[in-house]
SEKOLMI-892548 format. One record per atom (N, C-alpha, C): residue number from 1; chain; z negated, x, y. Coordinates in steps of 0.1 Angstrom, whole numbers, padded with zeros to 4 digits. Layout:
BEGIN
<atom NUM; "A"; <Z; X; Y>>
...
// end
This chain:
BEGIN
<atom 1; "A"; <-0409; 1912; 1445>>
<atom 1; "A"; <-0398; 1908; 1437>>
<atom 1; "A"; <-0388; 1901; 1445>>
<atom 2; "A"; <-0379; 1904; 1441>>
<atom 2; "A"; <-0364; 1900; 1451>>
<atom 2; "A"; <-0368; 1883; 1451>>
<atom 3; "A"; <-0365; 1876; 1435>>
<atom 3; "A"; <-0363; 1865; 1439>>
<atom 3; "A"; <-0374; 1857; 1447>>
<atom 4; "A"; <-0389; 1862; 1447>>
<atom 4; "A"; <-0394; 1857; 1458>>
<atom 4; "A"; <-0397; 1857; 1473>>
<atom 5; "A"; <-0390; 1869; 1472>>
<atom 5; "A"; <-0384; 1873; 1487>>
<atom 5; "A"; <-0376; 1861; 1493>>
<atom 6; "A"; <-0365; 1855; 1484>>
<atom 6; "A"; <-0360; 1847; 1484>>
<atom 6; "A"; <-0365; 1831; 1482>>
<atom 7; "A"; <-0376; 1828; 1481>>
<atom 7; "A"; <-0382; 1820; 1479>>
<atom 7; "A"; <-0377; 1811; 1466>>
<atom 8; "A"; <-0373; 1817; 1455>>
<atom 8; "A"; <-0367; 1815; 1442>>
<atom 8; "A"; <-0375; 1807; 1437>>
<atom 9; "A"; <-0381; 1796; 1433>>
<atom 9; "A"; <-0391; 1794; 1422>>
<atom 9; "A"; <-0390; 1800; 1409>>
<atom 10; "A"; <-0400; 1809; 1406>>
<atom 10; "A"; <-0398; 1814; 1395>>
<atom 10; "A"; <-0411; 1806; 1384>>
<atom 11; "A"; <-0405; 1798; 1374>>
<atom 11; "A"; <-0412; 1791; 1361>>
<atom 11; "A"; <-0415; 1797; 1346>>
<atom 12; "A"; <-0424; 1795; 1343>>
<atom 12; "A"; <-0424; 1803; 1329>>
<atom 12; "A"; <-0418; 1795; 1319>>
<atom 13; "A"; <-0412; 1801; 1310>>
<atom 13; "A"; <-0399; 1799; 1299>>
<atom 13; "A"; <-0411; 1784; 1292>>
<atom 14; "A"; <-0424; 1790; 1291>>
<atom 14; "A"; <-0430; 1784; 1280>>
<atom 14; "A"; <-0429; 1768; 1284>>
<atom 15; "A"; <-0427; 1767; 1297>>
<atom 15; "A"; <-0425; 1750; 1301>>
<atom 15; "A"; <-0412; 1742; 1301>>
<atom 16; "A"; <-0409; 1752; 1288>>
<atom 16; "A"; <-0394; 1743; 1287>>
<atom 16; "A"; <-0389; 1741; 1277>>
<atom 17; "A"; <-0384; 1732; 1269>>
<atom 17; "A"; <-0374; 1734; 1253>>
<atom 17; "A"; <-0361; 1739; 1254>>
<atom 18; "A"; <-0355; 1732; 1268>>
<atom 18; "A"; <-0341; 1740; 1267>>
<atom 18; "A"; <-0335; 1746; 1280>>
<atom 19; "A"; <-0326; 1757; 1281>>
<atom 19; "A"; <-0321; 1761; 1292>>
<atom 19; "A"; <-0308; 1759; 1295>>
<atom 20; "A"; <-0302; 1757; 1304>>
<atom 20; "A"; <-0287; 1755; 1309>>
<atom 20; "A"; <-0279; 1764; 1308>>
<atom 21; "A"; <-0281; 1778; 1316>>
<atom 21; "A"; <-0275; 1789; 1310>>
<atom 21; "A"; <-0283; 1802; 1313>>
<atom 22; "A"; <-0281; 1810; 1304>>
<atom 22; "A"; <-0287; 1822; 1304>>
<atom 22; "A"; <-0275; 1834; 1310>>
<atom 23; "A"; <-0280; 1849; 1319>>
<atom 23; "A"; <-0271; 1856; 1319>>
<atom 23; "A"; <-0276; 1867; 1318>>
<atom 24; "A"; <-0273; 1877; 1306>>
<atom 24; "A"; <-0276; 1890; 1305>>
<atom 24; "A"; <-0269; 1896; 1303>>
<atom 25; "A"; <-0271; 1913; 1295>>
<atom 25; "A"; <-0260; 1922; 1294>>
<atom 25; "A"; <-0263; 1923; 1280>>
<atom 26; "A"; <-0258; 1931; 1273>>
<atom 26; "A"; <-0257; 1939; 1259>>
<atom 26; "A"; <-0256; 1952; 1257>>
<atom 27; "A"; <-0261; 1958; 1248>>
<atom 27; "A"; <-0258; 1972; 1243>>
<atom 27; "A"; <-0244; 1978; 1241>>
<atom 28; "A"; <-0239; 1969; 1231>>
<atom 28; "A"; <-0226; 1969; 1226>>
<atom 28; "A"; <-0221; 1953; 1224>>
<atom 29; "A"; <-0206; 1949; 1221>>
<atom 29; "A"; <-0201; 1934; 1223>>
<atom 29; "A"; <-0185; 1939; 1217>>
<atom 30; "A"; <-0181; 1932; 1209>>
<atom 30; "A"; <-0171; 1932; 1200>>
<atom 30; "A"; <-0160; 1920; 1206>>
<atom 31; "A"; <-0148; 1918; 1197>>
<atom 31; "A"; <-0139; 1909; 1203>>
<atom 31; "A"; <-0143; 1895; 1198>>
<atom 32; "A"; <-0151; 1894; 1189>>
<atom 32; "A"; <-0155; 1882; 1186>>
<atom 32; "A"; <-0165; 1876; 1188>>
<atom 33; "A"; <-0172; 1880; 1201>>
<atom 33; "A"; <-0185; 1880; 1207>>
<atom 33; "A"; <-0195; 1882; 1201>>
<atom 34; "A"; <-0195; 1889; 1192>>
<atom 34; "A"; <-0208; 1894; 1181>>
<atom 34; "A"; <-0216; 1906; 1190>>
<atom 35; "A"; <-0229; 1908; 1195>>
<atom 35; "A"; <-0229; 1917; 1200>>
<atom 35; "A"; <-0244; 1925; 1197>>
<atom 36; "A"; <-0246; 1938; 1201>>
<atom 36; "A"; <-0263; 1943; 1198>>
<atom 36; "A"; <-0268; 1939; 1212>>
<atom 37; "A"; <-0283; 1938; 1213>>
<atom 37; "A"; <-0289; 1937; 1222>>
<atom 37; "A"; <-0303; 1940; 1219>>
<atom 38; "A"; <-0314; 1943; 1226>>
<atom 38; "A"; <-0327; 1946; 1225>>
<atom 38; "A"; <-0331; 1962; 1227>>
<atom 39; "A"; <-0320; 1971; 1234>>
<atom 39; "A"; <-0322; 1985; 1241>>
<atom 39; "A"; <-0333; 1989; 1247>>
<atom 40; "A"; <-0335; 1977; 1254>>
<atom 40; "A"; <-0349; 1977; 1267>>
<atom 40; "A"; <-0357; 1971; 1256>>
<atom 41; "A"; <-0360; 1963; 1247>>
<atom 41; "A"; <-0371; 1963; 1239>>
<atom 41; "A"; <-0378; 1946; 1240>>
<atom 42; "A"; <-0367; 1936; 1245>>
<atom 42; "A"; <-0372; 1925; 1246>>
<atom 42; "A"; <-0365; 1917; 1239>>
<atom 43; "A"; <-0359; 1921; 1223>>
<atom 43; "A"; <-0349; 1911; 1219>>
<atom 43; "A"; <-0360; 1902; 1213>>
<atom 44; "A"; <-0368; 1896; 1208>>
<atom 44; "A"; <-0371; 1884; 1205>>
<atom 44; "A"; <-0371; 1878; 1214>>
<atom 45; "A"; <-0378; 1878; 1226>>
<atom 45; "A"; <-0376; 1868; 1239>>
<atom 45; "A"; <-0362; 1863; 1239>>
<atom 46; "A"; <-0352; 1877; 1243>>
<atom 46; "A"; <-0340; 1870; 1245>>
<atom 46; "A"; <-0331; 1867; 1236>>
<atom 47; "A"; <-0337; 1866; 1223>>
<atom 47; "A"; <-0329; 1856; 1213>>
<atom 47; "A"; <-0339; 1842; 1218>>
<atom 48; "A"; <-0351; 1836; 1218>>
<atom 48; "A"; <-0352; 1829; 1221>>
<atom 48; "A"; <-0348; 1822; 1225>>
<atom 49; "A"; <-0346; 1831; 1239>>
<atom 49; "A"; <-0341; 1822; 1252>>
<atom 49; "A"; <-0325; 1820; 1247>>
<atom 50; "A"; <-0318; 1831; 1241>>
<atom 50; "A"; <-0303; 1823; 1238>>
<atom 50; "A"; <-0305; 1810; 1228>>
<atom 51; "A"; <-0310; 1813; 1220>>
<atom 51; "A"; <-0314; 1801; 1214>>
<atom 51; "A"; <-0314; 1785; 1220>>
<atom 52; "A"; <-0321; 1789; 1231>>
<atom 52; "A"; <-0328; 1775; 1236>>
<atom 52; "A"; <-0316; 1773; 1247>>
<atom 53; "A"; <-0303; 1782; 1249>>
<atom 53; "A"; <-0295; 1779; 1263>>
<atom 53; "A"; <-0284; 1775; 1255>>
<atom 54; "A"; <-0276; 1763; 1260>>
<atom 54; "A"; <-0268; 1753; 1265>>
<atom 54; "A"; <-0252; 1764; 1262>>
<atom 55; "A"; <-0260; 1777; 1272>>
<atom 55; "A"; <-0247; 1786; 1272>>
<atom 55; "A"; <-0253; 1798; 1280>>
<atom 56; "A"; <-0244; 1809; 1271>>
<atom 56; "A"; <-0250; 1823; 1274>>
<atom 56; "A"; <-0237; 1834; 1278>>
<atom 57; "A"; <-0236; 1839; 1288>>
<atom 57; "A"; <-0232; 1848; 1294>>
<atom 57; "A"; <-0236; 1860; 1293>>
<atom 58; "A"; <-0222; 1867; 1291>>
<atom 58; "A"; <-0231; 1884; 1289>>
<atom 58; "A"; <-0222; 1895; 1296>>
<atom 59; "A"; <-0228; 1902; 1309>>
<atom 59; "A"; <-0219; 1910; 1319>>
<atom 59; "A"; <-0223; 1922; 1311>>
<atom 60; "A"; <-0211; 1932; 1310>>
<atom 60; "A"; <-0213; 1943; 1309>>
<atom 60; "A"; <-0203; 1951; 1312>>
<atom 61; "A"; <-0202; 1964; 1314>>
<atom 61; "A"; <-0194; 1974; 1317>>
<atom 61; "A"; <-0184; 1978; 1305>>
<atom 62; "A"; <-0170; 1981; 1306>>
<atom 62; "A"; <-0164; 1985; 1298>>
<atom 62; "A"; <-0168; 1996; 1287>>
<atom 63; "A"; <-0176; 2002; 1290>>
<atom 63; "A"; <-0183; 2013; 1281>>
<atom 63; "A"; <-0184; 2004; 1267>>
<atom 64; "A"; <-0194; 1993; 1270>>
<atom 64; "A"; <-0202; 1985; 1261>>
<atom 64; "A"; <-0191; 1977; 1253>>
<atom 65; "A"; <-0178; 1973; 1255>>
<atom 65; "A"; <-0173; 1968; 1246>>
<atom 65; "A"; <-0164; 1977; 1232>>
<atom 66; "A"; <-0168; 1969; 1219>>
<atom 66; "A"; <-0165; 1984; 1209>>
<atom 66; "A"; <-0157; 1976; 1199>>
<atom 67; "A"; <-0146; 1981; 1191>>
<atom 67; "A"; <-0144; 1979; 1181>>
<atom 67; "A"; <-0147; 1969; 1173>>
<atom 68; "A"; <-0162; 1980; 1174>>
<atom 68; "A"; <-0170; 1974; 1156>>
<atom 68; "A"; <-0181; 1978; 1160>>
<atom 69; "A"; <-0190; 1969; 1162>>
<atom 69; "A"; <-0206; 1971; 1164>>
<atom 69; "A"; <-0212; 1982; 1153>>
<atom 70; "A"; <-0223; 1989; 1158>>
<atom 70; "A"; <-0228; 1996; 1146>>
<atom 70; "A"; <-0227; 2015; 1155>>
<atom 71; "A"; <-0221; 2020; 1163>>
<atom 71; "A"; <-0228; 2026; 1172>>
<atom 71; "A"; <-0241; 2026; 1181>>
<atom 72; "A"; <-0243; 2017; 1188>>
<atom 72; "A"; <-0261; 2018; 1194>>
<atom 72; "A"; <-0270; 2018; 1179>>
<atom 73; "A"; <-0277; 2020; 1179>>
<atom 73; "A"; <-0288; 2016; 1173>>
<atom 73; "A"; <-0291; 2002; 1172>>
<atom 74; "A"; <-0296; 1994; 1160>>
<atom 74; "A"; <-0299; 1978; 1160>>
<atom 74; "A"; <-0313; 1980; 1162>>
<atom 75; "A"; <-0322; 1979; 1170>>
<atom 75; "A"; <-0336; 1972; 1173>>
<atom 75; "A"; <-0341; 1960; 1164>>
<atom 76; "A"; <-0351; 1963; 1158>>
<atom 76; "A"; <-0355; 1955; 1149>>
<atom 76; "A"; <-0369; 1949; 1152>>
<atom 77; "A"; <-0373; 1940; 1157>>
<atom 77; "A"; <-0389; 1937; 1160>>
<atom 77; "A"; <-0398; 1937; 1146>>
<atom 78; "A"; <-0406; 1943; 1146>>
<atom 78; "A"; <-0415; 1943; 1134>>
<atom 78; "A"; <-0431; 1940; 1133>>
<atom 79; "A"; <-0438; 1933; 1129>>
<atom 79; "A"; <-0452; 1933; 1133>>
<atom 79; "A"; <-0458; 1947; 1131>>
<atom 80; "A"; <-0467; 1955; 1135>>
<atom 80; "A"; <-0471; 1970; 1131>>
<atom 80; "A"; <-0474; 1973; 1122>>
<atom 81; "A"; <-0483; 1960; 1113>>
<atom 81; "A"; <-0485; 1961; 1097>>
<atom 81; "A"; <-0477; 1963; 1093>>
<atom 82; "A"; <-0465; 1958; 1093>>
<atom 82; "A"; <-0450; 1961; 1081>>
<atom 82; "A"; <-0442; 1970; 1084>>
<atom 83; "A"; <-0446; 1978; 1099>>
<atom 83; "A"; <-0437; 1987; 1099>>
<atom 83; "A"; <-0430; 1994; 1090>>
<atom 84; "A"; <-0438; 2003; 1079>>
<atom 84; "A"; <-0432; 2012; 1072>>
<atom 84; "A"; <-0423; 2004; 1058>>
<atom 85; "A"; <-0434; 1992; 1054>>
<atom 85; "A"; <-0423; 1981; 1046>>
<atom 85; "A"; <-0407; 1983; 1051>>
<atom 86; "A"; <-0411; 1980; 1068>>
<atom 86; "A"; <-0393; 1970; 1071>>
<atom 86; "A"; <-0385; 1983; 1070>>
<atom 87; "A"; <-0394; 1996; 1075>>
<atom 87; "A"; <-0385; 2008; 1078>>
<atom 87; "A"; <-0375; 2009; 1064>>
<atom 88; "A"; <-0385; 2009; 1052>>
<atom 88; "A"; <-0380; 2012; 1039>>
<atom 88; "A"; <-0370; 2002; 1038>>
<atom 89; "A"; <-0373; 1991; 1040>>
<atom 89; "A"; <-0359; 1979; 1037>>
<atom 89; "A"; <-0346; 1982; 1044>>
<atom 90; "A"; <-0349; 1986; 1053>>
<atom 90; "A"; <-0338; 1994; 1065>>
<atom 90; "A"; <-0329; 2003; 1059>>
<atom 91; "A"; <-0338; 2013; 1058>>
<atom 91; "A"; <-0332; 2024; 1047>>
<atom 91; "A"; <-0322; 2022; 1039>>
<atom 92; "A"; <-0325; 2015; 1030>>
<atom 92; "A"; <-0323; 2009; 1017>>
<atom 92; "A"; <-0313; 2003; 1020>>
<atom 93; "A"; <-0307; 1994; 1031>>
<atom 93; "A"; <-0294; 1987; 1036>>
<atom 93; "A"; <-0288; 1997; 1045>>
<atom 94; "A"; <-0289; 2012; 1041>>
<atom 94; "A"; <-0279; 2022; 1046>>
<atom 94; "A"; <-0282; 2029; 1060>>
<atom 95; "A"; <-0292; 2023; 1067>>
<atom 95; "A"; <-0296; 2030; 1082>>
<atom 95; "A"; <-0303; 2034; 1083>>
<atom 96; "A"; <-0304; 2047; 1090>>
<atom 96; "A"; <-0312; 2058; 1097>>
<atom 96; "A"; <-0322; 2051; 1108>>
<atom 97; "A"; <-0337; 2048; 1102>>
<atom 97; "A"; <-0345; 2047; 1112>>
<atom 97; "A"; <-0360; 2052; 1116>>
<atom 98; "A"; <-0360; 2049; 1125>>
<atom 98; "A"; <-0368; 2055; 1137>>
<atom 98; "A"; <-0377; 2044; 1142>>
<atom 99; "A"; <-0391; 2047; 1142>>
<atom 99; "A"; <-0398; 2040; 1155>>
<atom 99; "A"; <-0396; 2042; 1166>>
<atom 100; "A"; <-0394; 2034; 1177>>
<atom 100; "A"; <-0391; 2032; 1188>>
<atom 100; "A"; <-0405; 2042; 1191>>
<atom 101; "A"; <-0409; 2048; 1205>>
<atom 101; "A"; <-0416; 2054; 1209>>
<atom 101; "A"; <-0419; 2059; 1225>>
<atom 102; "A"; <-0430; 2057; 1231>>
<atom 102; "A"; <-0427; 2059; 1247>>
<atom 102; "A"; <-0444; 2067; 1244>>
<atom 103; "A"; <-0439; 2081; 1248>>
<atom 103; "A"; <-0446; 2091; 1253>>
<atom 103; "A"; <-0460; 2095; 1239>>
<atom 104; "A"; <-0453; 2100; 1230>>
<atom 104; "A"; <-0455; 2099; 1217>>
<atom 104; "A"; <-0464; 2085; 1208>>
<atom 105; "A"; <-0463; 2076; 1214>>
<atom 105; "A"; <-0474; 2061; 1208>>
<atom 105; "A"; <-0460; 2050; 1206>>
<atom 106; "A"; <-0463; 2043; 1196>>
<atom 106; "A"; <-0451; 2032; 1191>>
<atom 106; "A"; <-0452; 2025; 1207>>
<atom 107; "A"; <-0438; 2022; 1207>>
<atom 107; "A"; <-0435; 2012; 1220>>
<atom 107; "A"; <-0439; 2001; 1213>>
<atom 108; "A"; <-0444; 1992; 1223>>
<atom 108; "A"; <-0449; 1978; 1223>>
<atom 108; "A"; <-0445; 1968; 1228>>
<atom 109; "A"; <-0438; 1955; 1223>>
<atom 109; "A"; <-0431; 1947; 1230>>
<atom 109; "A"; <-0442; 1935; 1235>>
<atom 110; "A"; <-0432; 1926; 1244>>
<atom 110; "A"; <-0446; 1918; 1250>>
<atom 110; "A"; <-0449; 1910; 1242>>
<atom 111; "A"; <-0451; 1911; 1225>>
<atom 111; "A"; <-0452; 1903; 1218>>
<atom 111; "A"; <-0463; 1913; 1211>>
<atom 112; "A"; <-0463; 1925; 1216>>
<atom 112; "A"; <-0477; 1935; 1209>>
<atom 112; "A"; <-0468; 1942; 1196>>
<atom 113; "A"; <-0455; 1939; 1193>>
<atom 113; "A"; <-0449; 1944; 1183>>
<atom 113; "A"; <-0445; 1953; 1185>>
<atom 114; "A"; <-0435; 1963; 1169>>
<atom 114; "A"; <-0430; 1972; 1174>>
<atom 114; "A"; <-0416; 1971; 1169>>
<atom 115; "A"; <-0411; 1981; 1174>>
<atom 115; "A"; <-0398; 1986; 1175>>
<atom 115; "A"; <-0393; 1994; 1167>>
<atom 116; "A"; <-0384; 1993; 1156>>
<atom 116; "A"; <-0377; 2005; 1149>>
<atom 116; "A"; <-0364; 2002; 1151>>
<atom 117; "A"; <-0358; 2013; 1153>>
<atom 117; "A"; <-0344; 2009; 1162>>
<atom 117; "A"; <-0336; 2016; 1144>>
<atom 118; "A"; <-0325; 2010; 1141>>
<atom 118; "A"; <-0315; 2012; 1128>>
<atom 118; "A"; <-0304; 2013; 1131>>
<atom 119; "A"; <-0303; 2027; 1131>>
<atom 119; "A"; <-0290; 2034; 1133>>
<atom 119; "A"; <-0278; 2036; 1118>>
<atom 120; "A"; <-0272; 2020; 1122>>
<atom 120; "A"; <-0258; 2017; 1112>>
<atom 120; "A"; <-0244; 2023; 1111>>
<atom 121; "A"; <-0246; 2029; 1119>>
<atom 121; "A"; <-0228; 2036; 1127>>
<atom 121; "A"; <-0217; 2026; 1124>>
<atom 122; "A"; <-0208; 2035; 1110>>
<atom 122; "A"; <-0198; 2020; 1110>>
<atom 122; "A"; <-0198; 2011; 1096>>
<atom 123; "A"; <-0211; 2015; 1090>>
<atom 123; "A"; <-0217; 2009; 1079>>
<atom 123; "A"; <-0220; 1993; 1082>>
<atom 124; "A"; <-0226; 1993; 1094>>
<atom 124; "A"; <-0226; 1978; 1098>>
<atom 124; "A"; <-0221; 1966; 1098>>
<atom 125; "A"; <-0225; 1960; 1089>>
<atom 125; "A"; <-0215; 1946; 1087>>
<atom 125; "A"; <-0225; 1932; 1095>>
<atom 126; "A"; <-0224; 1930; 1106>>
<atom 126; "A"; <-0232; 1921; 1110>>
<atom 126; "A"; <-0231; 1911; 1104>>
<atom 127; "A"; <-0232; 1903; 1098>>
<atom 127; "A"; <-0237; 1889; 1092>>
<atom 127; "A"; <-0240; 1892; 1084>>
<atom 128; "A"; <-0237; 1904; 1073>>
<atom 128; "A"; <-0244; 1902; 1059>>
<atom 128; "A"; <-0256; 1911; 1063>>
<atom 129; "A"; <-0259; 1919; 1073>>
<atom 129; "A"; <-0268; 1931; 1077>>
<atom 129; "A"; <-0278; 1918; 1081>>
<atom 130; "A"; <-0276; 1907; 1091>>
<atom 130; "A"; <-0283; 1902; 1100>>
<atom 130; "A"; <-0293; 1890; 1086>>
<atom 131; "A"; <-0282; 1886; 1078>>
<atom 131; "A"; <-0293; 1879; 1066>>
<atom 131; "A"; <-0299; 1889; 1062>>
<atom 132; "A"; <-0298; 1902; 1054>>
<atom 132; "A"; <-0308; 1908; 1048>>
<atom 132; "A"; <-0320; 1912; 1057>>
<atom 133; "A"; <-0315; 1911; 1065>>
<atom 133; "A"; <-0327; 1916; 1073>>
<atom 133; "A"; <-0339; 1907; 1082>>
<atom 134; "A"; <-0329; 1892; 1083>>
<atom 134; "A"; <-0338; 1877; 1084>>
<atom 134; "A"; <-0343; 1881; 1068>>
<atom 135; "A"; <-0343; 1885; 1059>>
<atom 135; "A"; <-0350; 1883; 1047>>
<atom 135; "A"; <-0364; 1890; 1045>>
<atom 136; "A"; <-0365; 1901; 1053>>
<atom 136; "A"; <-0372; 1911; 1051>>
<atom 136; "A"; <-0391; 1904; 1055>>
<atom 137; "A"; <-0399; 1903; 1047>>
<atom 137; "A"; <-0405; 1896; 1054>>
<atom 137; "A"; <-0417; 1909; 1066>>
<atom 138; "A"; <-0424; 1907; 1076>>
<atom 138; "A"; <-0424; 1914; 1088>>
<atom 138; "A"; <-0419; 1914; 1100>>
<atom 139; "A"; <-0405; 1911; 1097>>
<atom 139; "A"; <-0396; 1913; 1109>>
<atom 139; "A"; <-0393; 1901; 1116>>
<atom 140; "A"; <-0399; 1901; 1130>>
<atom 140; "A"; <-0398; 1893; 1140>>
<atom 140; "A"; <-0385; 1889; 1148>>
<atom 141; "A"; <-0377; 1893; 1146>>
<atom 141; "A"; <-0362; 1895; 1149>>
<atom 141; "A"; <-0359; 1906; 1152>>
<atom 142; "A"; <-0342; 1906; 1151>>
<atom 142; "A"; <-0334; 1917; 1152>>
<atom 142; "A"; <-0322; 1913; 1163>>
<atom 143; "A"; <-0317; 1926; 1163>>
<atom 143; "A"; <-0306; 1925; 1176>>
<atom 143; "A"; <-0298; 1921; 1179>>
<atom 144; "A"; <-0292; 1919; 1165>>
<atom 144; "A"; <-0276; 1914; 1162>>
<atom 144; "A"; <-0274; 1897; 1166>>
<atom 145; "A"; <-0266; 1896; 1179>>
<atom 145; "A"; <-0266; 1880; 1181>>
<atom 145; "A"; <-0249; 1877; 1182>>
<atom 146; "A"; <-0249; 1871; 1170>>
<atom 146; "A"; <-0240; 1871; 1166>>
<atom 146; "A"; <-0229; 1855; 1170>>
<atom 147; "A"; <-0238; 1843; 1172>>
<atom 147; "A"; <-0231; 1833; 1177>>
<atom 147; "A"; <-0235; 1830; 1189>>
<atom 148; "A"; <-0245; 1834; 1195>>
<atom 148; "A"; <-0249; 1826; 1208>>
<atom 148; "A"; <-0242; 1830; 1221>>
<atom 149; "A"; <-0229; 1840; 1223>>
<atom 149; "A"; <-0226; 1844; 1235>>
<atom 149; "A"; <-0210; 1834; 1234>>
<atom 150; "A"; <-0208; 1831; 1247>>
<atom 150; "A"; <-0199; 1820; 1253>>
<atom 150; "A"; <-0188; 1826; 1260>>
<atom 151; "A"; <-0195; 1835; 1268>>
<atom 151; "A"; <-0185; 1842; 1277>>
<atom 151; "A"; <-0191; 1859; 1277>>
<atom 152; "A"; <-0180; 1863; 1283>>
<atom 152; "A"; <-0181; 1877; 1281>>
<atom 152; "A"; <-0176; 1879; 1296>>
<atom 153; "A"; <-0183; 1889; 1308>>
<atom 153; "A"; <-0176; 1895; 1320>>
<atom 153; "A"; <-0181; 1908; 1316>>
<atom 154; "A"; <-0169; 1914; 1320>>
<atom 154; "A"; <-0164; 1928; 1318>>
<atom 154; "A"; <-0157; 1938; 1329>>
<atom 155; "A"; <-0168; 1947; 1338>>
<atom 155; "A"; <-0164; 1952; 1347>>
<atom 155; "A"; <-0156; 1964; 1342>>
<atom 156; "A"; <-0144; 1967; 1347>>
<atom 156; "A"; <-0136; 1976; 1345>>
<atom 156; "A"; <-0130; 1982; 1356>>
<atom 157; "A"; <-0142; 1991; 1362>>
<atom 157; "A"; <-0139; 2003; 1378>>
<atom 157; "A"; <-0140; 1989; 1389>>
<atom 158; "A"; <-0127; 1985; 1392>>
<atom 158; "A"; <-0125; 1973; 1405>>
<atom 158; "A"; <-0123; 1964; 1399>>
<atom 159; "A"; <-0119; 1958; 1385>>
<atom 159; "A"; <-0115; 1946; 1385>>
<atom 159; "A"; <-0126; 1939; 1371>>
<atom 160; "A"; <-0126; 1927; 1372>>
<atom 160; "A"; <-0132; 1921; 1365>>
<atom 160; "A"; <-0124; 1911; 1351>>
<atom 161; "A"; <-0127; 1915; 1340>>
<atom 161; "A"; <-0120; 1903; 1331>>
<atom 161; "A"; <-0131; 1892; 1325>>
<atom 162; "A"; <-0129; 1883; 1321>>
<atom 162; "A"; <-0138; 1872; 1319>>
<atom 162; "A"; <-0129; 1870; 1305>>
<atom 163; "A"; <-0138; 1869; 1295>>
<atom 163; "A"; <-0132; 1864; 1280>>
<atom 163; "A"; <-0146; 1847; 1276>>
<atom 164; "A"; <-0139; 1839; 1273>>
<atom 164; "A"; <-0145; 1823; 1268>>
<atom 164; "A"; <-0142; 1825; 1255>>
<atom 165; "A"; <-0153; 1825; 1250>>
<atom 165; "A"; <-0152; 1820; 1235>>
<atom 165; "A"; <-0144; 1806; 1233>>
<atom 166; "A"; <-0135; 1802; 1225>>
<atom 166; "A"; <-0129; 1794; 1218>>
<atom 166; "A"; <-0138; 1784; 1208>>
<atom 167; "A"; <-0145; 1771; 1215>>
<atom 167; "A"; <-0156; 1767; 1211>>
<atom 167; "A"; <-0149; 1759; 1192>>
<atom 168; "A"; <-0156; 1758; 1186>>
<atom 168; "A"; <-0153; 1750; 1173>>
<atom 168; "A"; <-0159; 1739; 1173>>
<atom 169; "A"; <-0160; 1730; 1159>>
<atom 169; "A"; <-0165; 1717; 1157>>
<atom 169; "A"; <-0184; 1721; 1156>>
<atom 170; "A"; <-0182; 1734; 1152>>
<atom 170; "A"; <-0195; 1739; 1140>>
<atom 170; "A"; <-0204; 1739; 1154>>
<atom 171; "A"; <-0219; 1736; 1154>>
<atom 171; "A"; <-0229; 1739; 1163>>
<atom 171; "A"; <-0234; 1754; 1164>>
<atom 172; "A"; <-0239; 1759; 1176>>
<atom 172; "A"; <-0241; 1773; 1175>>
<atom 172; "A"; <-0255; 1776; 1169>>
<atom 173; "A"; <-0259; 1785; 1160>>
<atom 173; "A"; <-0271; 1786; 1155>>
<atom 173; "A"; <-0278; 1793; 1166>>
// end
């Protein structure tokens, strides 16, 4: 691993309540920093971890910034008992879904959960989408992170833009 090549200390998340800053990417990312994440299949970690960070950065390529969220697919974490429950609750809030799957067997996250990814197109209304579906009981989180990102870098071919969210009085959930 690189960063030990580097002689990085690398610490597990579990020895800590809070982090300084986090930096990842996204699926998709809107103008109001609302964005999907959980493609690769580790969004409850990394809502955690935005959760627990100070401040969160998210690089991604111009492809990834959209409109209006609701193209990728939303990843939904589900315990495997409730699968078919959450699928149907899914449904029922307008989206086409699918078990996540690697090499015909439910993919597994490192939480032993699984994956139904809910394909919203432009039905998707994140915040009223993201309560119904904190409602659904089963579901371990979902993708839609909707207050936790700060900054936005945005490669575009050679040049780079950087967008700062505009902080408020209100605390970030």
């Amino acid at each position: 691993m690189f960063a030990r090549r580097l002689a990085v200390p690398l610490v597990p998340f579990e020895q800590f309540g809070s982090v300084d800053l986090t930096i990842d990417g996204a699926d998709e990312i809107d103008c109001h920093f609302q964005a999907i994440k959980g493609g690769g299949g580790a969004l409850l970690r990394e809502k955690v971890v935005a959760a627990a960070s100070s401040r969160m950065i998210v690089i991604v390529d111009a492809s990834k910034v959209v409109r209006r969220l609701g193209e990728f697919p939303l990843a939904v974490e589900v315990v495997p008992f409730a699968s078919e429950f959450v699928r149907t609750h899914l449904a029922n809030l307008g989206a086409r879904v699918g078990l996540r799957s690697v090499e015909g067997e439910p993919f597994l996250t490192d939480q032993s959960n699984h994956i139904l990814d809910a394909a919203f197109g432009e039905g998707l209304r994140p915040i009223e989408i993201a309560r119904a579906i904190d409602a659904i009981p089963g579901v371990m989180e979902h993708g839609l992170f909707l207050s936790e990102i700060d900054t936005v870098v945005i490669g575009r071919g050679e040049t780079v833009e950087v967008r700062r969210r505009e902080h408020t009085a209100e605390p970030r959930q």
